[in-house]
SETOR-377594 format. One record per residue: residue number from 1; residue in three letters; x, y, z negated of N, C-alpha, C in turn. Coordinates in Angstrom, 2 decimals, decimal comma. Each point is the difference from the previous one (the first is absolute). Example, Ala and Ser with C-alpha at 12.3 -4.5 7.8 and 13.67 -1.06 7.14 Angstrom:
   num   residu        nX        nY        nZ       caX       caY       caZ        cX        cY        cZ
     1      Ala     13,19     -5,69     -7,80     -0,89      1,19      0,00      0,90      1,20      0,00
     2      Ser     -0,35      1,05      0,72      0,82      1,19     -0,06     -0,77      1,09     -0,73
//
This chain:
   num   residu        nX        nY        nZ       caX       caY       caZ        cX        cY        cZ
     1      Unk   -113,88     18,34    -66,22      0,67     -1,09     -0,69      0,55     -0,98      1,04
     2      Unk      1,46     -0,38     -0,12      0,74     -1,19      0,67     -0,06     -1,30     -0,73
     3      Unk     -1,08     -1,24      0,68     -0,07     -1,24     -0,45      2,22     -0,81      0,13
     4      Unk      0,47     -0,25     -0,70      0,85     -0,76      0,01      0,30     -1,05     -1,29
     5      Unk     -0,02     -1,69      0,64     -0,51     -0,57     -0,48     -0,57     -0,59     -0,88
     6      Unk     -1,62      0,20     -0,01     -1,18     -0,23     -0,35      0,22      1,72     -1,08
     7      Unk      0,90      0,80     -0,08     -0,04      0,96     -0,83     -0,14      1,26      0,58
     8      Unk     -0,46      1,20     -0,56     -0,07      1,49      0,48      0,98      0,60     -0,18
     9      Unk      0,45      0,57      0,82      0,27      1,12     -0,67     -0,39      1,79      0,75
    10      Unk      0,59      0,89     -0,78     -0,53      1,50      0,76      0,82      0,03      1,20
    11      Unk     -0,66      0,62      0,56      0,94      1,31      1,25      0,70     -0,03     -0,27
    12      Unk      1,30      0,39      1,11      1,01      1,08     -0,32     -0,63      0,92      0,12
    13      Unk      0,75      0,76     -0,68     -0,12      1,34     -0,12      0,93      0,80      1,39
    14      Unk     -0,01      1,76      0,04      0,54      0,62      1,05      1,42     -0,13     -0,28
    15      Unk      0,39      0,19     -1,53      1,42      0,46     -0,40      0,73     -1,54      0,09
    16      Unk     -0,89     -1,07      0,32      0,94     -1,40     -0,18      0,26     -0,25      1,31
    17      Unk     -1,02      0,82      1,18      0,10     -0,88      1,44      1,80      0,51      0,85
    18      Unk      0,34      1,14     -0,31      1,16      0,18      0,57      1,08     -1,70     -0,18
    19      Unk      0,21      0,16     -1,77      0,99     -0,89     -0,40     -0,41     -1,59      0,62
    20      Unk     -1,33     -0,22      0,16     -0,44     -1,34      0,78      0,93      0,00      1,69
    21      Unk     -0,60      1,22      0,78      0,88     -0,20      1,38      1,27     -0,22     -0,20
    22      Unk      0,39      0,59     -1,07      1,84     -0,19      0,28     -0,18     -1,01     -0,60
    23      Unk     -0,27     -0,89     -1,03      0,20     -1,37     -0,23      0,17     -0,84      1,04
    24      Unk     -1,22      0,33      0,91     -0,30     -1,03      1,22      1,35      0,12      1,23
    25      Unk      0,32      1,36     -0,03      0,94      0,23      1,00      1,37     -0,61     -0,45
    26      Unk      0,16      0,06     -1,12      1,06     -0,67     -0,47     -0,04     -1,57     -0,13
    27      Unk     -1,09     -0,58     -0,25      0,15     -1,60      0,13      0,18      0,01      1,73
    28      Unk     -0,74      0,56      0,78      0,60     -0,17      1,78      0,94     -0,26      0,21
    29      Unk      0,69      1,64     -0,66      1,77     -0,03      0,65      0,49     -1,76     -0,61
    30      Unk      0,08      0,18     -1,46      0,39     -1,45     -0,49     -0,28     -1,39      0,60
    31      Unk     -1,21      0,21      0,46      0,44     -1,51      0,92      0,27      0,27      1,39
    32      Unk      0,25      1,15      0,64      0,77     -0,15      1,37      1,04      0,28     -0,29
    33      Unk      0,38      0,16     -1,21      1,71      0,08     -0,24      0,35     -1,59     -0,44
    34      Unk     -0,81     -0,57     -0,46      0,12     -1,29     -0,23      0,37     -1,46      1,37
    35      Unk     -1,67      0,92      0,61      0,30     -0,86      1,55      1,54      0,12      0,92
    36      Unk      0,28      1,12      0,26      1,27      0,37      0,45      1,15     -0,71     -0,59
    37      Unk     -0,05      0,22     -1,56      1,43     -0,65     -0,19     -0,19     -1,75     -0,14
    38      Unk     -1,46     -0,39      0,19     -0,17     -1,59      0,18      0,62     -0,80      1,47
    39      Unk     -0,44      1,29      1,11      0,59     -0,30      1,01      1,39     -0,26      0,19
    40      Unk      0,55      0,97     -0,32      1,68     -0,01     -0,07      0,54     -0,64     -0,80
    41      Unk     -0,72     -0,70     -0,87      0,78     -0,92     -0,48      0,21     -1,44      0,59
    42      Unk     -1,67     -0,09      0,55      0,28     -1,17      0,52      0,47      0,10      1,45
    43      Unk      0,44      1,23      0,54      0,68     -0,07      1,07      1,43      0,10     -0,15
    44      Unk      0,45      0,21     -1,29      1,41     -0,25      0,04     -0,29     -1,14     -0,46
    45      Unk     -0,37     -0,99     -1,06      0,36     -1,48     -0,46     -0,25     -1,09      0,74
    46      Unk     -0,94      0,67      1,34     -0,67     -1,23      1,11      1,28     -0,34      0,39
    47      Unk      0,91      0,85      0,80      0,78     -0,30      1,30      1,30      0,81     -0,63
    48      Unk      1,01     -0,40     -0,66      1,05      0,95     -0,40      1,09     -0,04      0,97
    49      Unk     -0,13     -1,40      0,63      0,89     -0,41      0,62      0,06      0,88      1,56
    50      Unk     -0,98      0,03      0,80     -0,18      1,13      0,70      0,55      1,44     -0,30
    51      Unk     -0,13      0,35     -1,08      0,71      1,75     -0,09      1,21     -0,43     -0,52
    52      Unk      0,84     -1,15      0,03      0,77     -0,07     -0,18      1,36     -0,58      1,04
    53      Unk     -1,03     -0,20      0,77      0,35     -0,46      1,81      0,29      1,91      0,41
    54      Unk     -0,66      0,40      0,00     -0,58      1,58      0,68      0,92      0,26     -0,67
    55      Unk      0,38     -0,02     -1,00      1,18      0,97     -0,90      1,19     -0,60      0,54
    56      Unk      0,25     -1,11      0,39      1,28     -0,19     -0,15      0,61      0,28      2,11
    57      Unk     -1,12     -0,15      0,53      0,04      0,20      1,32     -0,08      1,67      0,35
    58      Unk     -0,54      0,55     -0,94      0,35      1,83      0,16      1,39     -0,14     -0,20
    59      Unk      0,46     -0,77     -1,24      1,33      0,37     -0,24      0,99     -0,78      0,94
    60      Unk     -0,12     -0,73      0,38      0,95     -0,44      1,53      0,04      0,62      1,00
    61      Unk     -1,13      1,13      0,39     -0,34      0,69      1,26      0,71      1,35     -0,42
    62      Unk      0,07      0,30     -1,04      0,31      0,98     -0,42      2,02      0,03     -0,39
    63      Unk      0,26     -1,04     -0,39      1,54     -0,19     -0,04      0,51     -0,58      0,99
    64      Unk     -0,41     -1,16      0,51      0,83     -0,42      1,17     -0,39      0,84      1,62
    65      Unk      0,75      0,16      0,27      0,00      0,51      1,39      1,25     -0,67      1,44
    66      Unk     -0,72     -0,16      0,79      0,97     -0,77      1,13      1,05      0,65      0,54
    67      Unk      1,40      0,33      0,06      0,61      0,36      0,68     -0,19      0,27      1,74
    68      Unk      0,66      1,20      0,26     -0,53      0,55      1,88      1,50     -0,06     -0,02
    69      Unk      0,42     -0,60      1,48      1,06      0,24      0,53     -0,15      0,67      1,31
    70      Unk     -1,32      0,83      0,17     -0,19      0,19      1,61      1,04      1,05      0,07
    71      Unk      0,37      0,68     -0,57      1,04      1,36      0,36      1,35     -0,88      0,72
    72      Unk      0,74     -1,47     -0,55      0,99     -0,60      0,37     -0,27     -1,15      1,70
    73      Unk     -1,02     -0,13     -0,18     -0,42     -0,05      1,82     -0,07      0,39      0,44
    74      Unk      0,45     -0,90      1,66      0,46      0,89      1,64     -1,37      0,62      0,30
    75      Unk     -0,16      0,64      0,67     -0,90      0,72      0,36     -1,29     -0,88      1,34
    76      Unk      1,35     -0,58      0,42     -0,21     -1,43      1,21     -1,28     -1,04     -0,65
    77      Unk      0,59     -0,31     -1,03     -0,41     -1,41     -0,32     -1,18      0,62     -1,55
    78      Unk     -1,21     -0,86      0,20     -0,63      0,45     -1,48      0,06     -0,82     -0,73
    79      Unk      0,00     -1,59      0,26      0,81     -1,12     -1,10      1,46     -0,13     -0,07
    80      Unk      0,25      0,41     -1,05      1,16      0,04     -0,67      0,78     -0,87      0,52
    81      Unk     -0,33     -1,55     -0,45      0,34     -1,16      0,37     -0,36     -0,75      1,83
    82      Unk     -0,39      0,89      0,22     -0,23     -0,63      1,76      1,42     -0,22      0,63
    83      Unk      0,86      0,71     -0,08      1,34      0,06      0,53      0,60     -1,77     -0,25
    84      Unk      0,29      0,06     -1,21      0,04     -1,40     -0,84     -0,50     -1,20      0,48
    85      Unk     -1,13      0,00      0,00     -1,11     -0,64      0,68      0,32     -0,61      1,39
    86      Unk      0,24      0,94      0,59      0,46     -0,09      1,81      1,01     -0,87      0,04
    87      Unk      1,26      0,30     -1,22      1,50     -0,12     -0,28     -0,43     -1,75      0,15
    88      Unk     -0,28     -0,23     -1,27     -0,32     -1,34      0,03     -0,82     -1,08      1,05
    89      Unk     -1,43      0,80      0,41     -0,38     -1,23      1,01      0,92     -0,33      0,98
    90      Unk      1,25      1,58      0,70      0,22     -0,68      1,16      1,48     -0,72     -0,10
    91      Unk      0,71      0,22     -1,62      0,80     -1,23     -0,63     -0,75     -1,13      0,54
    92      Unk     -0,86     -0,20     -0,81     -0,45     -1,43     -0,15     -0,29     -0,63      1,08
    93      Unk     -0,74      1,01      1,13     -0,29     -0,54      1,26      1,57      0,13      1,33
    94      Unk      0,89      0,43     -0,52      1,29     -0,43      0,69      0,39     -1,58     -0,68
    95      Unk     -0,16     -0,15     -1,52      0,38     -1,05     -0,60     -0,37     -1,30      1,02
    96      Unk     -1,72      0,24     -0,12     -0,76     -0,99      0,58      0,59     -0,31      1,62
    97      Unk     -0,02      1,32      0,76      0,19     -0,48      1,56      1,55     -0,58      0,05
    98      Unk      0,90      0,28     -1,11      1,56     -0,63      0,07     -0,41     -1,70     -0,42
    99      Unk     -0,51     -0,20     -0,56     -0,38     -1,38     -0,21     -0,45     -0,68      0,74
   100      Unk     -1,58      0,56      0,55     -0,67     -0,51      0,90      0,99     -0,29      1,81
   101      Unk      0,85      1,08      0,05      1,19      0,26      1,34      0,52     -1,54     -0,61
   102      Unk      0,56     -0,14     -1,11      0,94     -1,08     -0,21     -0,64     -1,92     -0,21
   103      Unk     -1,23      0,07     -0,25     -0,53     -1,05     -0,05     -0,20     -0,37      1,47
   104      Unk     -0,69      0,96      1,31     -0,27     -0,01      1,05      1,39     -0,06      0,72
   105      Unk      1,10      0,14     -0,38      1,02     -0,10      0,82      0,67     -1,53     -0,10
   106      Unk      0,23     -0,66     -1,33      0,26     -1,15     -0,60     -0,91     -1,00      0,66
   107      Unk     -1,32      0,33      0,36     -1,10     -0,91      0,20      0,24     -0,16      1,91
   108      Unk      0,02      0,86      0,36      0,56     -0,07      1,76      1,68     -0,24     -0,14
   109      Unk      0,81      0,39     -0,47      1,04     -0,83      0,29      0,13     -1,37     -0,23
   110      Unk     -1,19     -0,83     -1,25      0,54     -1,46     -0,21     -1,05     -0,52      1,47
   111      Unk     -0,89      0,57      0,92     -0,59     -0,47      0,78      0,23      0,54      1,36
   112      Unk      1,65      0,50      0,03      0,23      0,22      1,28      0,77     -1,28      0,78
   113      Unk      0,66      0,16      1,20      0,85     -1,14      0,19      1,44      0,39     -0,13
   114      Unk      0,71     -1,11     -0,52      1,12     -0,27     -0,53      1,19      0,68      1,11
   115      Unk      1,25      0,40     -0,15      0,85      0,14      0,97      0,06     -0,53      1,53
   116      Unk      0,07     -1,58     -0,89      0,89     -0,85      1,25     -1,35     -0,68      0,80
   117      Unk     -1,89      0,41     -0,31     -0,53      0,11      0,63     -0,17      1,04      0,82
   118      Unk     -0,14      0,98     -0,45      0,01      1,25      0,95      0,97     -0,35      1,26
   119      Unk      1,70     -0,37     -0,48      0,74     -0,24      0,92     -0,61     -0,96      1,18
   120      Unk     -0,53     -0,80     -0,25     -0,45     -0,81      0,70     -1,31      0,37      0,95
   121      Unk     -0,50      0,84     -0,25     -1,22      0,25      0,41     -0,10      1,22      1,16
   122      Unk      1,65      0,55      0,48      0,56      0,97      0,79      0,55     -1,03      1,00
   123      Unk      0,21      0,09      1,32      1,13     -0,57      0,73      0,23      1,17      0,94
   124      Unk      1,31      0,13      0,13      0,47      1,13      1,74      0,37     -1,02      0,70
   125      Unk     -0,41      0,71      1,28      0,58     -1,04      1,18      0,24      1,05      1,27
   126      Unk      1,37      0,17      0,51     -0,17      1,02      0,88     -0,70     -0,75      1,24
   127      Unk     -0,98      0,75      0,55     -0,60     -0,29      1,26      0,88     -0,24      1,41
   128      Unk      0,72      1,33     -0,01      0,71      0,37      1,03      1,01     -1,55      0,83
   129      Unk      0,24     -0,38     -1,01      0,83     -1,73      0,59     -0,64     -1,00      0,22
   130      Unk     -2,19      0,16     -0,24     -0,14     -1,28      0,72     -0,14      0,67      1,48
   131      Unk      0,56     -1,10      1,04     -0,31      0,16      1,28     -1,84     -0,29      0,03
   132      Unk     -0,06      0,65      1,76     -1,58     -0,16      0,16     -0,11     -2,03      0,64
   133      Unk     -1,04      0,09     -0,38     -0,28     -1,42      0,16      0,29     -1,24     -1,11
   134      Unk      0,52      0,67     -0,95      0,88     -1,00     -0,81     -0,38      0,04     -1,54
   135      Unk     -0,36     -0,88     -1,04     -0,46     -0,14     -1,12      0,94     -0,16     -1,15
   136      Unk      0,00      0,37     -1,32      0,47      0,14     -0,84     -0,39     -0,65     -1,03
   137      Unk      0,33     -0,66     -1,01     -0,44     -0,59     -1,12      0,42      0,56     -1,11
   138      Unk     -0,58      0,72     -0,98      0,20      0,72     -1,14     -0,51     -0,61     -1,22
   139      Unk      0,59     -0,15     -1,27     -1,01     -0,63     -1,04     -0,17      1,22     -1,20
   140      Unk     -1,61      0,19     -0,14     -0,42      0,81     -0,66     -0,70     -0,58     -1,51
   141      Unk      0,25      0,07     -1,23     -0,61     -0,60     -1,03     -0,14     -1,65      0,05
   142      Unk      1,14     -0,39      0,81      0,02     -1,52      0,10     -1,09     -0,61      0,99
   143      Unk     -0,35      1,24      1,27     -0,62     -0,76      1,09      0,55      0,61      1,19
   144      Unk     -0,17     -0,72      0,98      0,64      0,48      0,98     -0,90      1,24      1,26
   145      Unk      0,83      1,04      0,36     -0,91      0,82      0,52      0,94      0,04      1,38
   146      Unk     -0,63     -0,23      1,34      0,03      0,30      0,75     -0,65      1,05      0,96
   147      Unk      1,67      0,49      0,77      0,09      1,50      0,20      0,36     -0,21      1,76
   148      Unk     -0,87      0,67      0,86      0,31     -0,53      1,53     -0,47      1,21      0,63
   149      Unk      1,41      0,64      0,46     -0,08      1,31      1,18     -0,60     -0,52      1,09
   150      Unk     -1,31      0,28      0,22     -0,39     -0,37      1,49      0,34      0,80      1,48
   151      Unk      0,42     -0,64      1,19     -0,20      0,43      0,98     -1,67      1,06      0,72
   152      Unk      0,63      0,74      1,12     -1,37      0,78      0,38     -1,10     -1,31      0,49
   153      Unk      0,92     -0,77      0,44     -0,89     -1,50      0,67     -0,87     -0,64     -1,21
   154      Unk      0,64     -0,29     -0,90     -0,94     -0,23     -1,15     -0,87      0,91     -0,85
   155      Unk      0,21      1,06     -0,14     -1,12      1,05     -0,43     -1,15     -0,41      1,15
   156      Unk      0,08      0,80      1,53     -0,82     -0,76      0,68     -0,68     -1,34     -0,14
   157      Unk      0,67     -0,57      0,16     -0,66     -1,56     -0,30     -1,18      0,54     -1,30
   158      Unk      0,61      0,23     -0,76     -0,77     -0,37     -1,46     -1,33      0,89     -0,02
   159      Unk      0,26      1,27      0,81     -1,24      0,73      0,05     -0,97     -0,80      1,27
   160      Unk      0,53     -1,04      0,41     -1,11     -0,34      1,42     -0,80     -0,57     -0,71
   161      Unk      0,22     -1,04     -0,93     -0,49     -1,26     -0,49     -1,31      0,32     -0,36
   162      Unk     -0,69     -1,15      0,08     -1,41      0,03     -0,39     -0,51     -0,64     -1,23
   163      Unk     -0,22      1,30     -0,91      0,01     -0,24     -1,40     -1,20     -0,68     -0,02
   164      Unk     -1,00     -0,32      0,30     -1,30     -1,07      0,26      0,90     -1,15      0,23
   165      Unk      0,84     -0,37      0,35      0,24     -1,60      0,21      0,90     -0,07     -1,26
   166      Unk      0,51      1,06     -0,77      0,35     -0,71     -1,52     -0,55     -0,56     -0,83
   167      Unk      0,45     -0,95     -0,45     -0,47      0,08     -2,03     -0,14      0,95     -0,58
   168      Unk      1,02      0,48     -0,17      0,37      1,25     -1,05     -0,22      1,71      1,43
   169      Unk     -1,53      0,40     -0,08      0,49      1,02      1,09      0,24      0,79     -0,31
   170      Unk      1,10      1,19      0,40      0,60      0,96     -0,56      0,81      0,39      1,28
   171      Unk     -0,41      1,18      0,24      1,01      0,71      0,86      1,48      0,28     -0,18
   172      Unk      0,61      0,07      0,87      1,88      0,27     -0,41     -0,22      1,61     -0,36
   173      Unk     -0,69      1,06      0,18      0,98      1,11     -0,50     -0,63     -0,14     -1,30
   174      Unk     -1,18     -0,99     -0,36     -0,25      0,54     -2,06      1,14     -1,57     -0,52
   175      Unk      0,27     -0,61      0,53      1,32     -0,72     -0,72      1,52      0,97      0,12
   176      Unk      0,26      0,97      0,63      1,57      0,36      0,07     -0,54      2,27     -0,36
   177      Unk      1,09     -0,08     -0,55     -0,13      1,21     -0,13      1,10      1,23      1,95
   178      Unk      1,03     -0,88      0,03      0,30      0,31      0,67      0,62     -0,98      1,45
   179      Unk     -0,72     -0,21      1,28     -0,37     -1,37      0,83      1,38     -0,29      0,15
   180      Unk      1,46      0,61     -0,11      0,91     -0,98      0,29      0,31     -0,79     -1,31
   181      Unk     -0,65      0,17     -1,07      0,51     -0,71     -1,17     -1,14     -0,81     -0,65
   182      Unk      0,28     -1,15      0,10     -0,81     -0,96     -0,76      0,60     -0,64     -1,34
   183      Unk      0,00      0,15     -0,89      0,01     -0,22     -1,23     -1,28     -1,20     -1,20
   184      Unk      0,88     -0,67     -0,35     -1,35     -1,11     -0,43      0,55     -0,88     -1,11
   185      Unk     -1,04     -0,16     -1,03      0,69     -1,52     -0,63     -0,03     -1,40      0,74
   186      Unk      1,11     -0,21     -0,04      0,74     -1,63      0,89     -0,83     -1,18     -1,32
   187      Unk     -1,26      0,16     -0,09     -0,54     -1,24     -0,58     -1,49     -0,72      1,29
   188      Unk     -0,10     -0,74     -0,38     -1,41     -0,78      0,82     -1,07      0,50     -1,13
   189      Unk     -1,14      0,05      0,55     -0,64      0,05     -0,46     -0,86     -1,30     -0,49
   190      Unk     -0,01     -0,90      0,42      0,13     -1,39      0,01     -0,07     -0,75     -1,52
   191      Unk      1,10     -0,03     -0,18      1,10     -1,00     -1,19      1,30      1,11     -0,36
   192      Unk      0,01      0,96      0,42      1,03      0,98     -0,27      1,20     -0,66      0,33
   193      Unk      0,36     -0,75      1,48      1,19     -0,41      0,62      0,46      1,26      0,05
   194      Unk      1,36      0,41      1,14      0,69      0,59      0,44     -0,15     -0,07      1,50
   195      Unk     -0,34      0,44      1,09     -0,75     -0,03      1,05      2,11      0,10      1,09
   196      Unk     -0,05     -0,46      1,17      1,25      0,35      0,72     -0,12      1,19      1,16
   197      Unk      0,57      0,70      0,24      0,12      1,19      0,59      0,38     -0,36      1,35
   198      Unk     -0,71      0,54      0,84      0,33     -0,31      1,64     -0,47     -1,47      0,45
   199      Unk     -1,13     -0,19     -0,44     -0,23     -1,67      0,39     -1,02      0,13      0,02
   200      Unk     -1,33     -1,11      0,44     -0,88     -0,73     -0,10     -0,75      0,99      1,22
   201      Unk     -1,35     -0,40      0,82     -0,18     -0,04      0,96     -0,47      1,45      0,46
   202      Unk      0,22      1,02     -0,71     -0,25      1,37      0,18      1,18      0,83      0,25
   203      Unk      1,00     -0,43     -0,65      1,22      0,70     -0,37      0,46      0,79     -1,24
   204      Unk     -1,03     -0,09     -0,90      0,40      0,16     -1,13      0,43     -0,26     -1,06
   205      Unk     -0,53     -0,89     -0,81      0,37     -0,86     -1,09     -1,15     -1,44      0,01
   206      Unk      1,06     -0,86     -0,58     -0,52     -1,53     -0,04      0,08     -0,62     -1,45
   207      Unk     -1,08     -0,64     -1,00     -0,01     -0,12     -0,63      0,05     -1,58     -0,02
   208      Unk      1,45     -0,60     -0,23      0,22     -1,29     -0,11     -0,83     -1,25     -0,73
   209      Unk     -0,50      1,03     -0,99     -0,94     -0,69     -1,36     -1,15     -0,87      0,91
   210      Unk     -0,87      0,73      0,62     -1,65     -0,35      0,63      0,05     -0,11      1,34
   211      Unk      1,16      1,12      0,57     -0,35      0,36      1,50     -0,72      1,04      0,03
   212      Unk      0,36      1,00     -0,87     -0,59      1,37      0,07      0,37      1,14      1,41
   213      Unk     -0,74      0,06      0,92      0,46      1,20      1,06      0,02      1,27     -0,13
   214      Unk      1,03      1,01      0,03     -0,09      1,52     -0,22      0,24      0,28      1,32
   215      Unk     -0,68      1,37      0,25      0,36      0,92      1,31      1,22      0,99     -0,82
   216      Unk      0,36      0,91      1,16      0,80      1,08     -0,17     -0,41      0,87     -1,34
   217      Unk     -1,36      0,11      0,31     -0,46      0,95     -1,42     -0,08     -1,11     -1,41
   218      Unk      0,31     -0,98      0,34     -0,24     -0,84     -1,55     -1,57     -0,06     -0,43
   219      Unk     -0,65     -0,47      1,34     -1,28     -0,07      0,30     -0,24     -1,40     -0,33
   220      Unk     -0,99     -0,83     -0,24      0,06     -1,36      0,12     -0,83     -0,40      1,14
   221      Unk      0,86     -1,00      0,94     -0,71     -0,08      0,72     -0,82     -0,92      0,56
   222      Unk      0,73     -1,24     -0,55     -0,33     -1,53     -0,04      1,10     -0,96     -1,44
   223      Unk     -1,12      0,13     -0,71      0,35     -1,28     -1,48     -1,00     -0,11     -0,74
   224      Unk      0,53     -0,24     -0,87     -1,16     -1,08     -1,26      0,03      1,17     -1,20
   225      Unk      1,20      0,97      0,21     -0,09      1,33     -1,08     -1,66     -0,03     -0,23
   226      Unk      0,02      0,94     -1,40     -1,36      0,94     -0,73      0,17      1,30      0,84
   227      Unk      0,78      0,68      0,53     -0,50      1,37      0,66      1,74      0,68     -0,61
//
């Protein structure tokens, strides 16, 4: 006897136990057919939007496709556009250096000197007509430059002298580039007088202003000059 609740009942019997297993086997299948389609449902109603991303991105991968032009490129070059590329930077960088040439040229010509300075800032003088011994007065940029072919007697002289008893000591060959030609600005150093040529107690120049003394080399040799 089977107690079910608080009641009896008999056995099964042999001829009832078959139809019991298949009962049982059949409520199984029924709820794992149940579970299964519980899943899928809530896996399609969770997230629709997802298989609907996936669907529509198969179908873009699947219709659109990118055009190849590699068959119509040089064999040289593997970007298409590199040629192009080149074309333009070294446009742009001729553009730039024609500009940059023209700003830099505008900018040194307004800071060069003018004509009629330049003119001024040249003098010729043929050498050949001063005699030896004899001085010249030239005006260079509005000062006066004196120009005096020396004799062999005065080269001598000028190399004897004893650059210890100058002011200013300086040997004659680092004042002249070449010893018969002495070349100099005709100012004092002084007060910027004009000094006289062939005078004062050396034989060179005399500076009326102070009493400035020059030797042959335009040495100082006795005054009140700065050097």
């Amino acid at each position: 006897m089977v107690a079910v609740q608080g009641k009896t009942r008999p056995p099964h019997t042999q001829a009832e136990m078959p139809s019991l297993v298949a009962k049982s086997a059949l409520r199984a299948a029924l709820r794992s057919r149940c579970a299964v389609t519980g899943s899928r449902f809530l896996a399609t109603h969770q997230n629709p939007a997802s298989e609907q991303q996936q669907s529509v991105r198969e179908d873009y991968q699947e219709s659109t496709k990118i055009p190849d032009f590699s068959k119509y490129r040089t064999k040289q070059s593997v970007d298409g556009s590199r040629s192009f590329s080149y074309f333009m930077s070294g446009t742009l960088g001729l553009i730039a250096a024609a500009g940059a040439q023209a700003t830099v040229s505008d900018f040194l010509a307004n800071m060069s000197a003018s004509a009629d300075v330049l003119a001024l800032a040249k003098v010729e003088l043929d050498l050949a007509k001063i005699p030896e011994g004899k001085n010249v007065i030239i005006k260079w940029r509005g000062k006066p430059v004196f120009i005096r072919h020396r004799t062999a007697d005065e080269i001598e002289e000028a190399n004897n002298i004893d650059v210890s008893s100058l002011r200013d000591p300086q040997k004659d060959e680092e004042r002249v580039k070449k010893p018969e030609w002495l070349v100099m600005l005709g100012v004092c150093t002084h007060l910027g007088c004009v000094p006289i040529g062939e005078a004062g107690e050396y034989g060179g120049w005399f500076c009326p202003c102070h009493g400035s003394h020059y030797d042959i080399c335009t040495s100082i040799s006795m005054s009140c000059c700065a050097g």
